[in-house]
N, C-alpha and C positions, 0 to 999 in steps of 0.2 A: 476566162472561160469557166472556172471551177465556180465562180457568183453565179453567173447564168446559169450553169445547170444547178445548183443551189436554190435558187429562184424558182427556177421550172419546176423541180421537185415539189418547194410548196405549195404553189399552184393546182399541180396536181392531187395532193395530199390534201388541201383544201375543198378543192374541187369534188372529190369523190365523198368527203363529209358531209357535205352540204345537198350533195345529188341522194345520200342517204338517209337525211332528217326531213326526205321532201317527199319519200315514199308513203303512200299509207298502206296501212297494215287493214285488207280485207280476206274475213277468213268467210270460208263457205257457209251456207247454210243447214249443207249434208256433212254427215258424218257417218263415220261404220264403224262398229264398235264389232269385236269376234271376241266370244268364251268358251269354254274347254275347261275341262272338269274331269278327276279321274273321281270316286267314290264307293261305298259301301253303304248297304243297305239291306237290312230284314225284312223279308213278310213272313206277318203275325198270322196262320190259321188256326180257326177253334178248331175243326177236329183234324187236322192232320200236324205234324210237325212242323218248325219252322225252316223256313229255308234263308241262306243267308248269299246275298248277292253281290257282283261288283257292277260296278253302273260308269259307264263313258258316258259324257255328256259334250255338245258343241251348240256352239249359236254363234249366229251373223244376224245385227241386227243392223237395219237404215233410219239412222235420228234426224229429221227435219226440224230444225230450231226455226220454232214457228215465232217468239217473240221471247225478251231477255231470258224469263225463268221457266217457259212450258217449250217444252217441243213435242211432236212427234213419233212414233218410230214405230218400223211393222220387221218382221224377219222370221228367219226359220231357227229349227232348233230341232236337234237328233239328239238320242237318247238309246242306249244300248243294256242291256239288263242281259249278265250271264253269272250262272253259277250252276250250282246242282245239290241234290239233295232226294232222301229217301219219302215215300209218299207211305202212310201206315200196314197197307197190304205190303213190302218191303221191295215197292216197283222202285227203282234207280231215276233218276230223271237228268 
């Protein structure tokens, strides 16, 4: 009794090898790529001061891999600009 299930074991252990080297491997043609960004950033004015910022940034893009090395892609992308700063007449902003 212990051969036969010995046996069966292999069988199966074989079996599931072999039902895995038979799989092909297809991958999409679409792809989503998403970026996100925290940052800092100055603008430069000639006549008033500069002011200095922080800047959120996000994107979602959709890649169509159109053949091996070009593909594709259209998406959105937000962009957030906050900070504050004095303007020369000493308005607060």
């Amino acid at each position: 009794m212990k051969k036969l299930n010995f046996i069966l074991a292999g069988i199966l252990l074989f079996s599931i090898s072999f039902v895995q080297a038979q799989e092909e491997n297809q991958t999409s043609k679409f792809s989503i790529y998403a970026y996100g960004g925290i940052g800092y950033t100055q603008v430069k004015n000639d006549n008033e001061p500069d002011y200095d910022l922080n800047v959120n940034t996000g994107e979602v893009l959709l890649n169509y891999k159109a053949w091996d090395k070009i593909g594709l892609a259209t998406g959105i992308g937000y962009s957030v600009l906050s900070g504050s700063g004095f303007n020369s007449n000493g308005n607060f902003y």
